[in-house]
N, C-alpha and C positions, 0 to 999 in steps of 0.2 A: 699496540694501538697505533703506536706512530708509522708501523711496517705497512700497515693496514689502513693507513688513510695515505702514504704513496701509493698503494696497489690501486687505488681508488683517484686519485688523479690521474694516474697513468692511462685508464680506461679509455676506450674509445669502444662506443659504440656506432655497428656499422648496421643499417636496417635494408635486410638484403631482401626478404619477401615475406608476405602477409598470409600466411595460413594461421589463422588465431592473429598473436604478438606478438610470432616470435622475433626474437634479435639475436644475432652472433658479437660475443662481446673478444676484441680484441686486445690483448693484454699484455702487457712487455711485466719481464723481473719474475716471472714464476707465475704470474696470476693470473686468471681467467679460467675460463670452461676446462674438466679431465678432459685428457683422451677420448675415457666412455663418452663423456658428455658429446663431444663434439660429433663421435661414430653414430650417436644416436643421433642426432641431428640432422647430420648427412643423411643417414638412411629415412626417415621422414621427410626430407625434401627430395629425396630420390623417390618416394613414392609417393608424392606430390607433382611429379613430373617437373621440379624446377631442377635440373641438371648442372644448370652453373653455378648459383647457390651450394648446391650438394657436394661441388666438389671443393668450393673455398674452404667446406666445412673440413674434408676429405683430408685438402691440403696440408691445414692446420693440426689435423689428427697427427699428419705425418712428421709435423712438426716437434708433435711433442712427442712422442714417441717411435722412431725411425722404424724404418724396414719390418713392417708386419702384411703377412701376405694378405688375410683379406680386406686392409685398407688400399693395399698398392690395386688388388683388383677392382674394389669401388671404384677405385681413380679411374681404369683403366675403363670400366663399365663408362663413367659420369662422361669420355671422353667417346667412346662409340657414339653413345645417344647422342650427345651434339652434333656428331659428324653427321647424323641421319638428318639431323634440325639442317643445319649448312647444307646439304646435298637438297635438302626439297627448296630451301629459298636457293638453290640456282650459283653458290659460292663454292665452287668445288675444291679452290684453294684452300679456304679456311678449313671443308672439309677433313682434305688430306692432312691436313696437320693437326688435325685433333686428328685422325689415325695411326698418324706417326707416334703421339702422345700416350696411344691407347696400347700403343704396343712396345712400346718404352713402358709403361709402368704394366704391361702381365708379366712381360721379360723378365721384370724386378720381382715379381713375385714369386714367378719361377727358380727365380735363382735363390732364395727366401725359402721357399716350396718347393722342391720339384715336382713334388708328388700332388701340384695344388689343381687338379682336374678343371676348376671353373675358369683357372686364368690359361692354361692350357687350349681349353676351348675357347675364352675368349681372344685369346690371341689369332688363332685360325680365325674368326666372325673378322677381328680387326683387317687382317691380309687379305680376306677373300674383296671384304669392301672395297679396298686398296685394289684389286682388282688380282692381287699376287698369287693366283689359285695355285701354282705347280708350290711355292714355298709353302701355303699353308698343309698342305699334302705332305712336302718332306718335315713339317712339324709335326704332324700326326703320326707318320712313322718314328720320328723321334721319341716320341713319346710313347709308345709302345716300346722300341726297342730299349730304351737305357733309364727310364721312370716306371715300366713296370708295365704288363698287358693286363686290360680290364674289358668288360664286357661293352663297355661304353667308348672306348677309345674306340673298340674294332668295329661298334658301329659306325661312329665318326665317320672313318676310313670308308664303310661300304657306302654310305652316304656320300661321302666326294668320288668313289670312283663311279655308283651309280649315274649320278652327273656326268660325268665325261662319257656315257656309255661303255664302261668298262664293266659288263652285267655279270661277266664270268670273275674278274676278281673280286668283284664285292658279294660275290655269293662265297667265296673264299673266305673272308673278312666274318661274317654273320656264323658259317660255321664256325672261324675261330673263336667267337664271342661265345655260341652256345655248348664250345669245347670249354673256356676259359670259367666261363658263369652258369654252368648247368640249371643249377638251380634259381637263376633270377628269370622272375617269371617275366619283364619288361626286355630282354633281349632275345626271348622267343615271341613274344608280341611283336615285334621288332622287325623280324627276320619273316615273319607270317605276314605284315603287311608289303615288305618287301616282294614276298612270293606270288601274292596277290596281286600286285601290280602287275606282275608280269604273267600274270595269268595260270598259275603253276598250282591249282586247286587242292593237288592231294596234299602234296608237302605243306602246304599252308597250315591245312586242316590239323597235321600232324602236329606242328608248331604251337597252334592255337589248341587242341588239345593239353600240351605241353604248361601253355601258361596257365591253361584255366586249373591244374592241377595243384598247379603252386601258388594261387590266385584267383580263387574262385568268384570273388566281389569286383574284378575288371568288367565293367557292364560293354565294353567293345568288344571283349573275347567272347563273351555270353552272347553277344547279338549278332558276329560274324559265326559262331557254332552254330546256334539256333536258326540261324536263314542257308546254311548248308546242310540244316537236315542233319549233326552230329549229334551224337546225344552227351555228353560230358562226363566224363569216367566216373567223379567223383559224383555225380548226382544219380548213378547205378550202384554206386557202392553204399551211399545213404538209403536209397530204396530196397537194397537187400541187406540191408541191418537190421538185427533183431530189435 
């Protein structure tokens, strides 16, 4: 009891924002909100759109529990969105150093994770903002080369080299991805609208074929089939079933 009425002066409650009541209660000597508590909290006001809030919450997480990848990426998240809030009111400074921030803590997650895809991708979002498109590019490579090729990194890749007009290696890239992940129907969806932009009808079709095989409830595959006049394999294979 007596342990428990220090914990209980030591309190401070700080009232960071009002969706309902809630409060973040800051606590020295062992006590206040879990971990959990705190992650939950954060992520509630991250979906709340209060960013700063989310990340106190974030911070605190990290406090009591160090170095966990999907916290270090919230941070790194809670730190992007601000940059976007600073960049539209016109503070480009403040901006850049929530960038800086954002890419300090996926770094740390990475290193935590290396296999941690969302902090991987969020680190490229951080760079590109930054304006550092050639780095975010040899991060992508990195991460294919020494964390492992997925179907998703190699779109990444075709996606930034499409940007730069580079149309022959990111057709490169798409094949790697549909070599890498045959069977995932969203990087042949992927690689079809790719195709499609550039005009390239049949291979599209081929593609979109592809996905709707492995994913026949994508109502985009079903309405880009259907307005090219394909008929979908698998909906010939159900009409000639006994």
């Amino acid at each position: 009891m007596k342990r428990q009425g220090r914990c209980i002066q030591h309190m401070t409650r700080i009232h960071l924002f009002s969706f309902g009541t809630l409060f973040l209660i800051v606590a020295v000597g062992g006590c206040g909100p879990s971990y959990q508590r705190l992650r939950l909290d954060g992520q509630t006001a991250m979906a709340q759109g209060s960013y700063g809030p989310a990340r106190v919450f974030f911070i605190q997480a990290e406090e009591k529990s160090p170095r966990r990848a999907d916290n270090l990426y919230d941070l790194g998240t809670c730190s992007v969105m601000l940059a976007r809030e600073k960049f539209e009111q016109r503070n480009h400074s403040a901006a850049m150093r929530e960038l800086d921030a954002a890419t300090d803590y996926y770094s740390s997650a990475i290193e935590v994770n290396p296999g941690h895809i969302a902090s991987l991708e969020g680190r490229n979002v951080a760079l590109k903002l930054k304006g550092q498109f050639d780095e975010a590019l040899r991060n992508a490579e990195w991460a294919v080369r020494y964390v492992g090729p997925s179907g998703k990194q190699f779109i990444y890749l075709a996606n930034e080299l499409e940007e730069r007009g580079d149309n022959e290696g990111a057709i490169l890239r798409y094949r790697q991805a549909v070599t890498v992940e045959p069977n995932n129907p969203a990087v042949h969806a992927a690689f079809a609208q790719f195709l499609l932009r550039h005009h390239n009808e049949a291979a599209a079709v081929h593609h979109l074929q592809a996905a709707y095989d492995l994913n026949p409830d994508d109502p985009w595959v079903s309405e880009e089939l259907s307005r090219r006049g394909a008929i979908p394999s698998l909906a010939s294979q159900h009409s000639a079933a006994p």
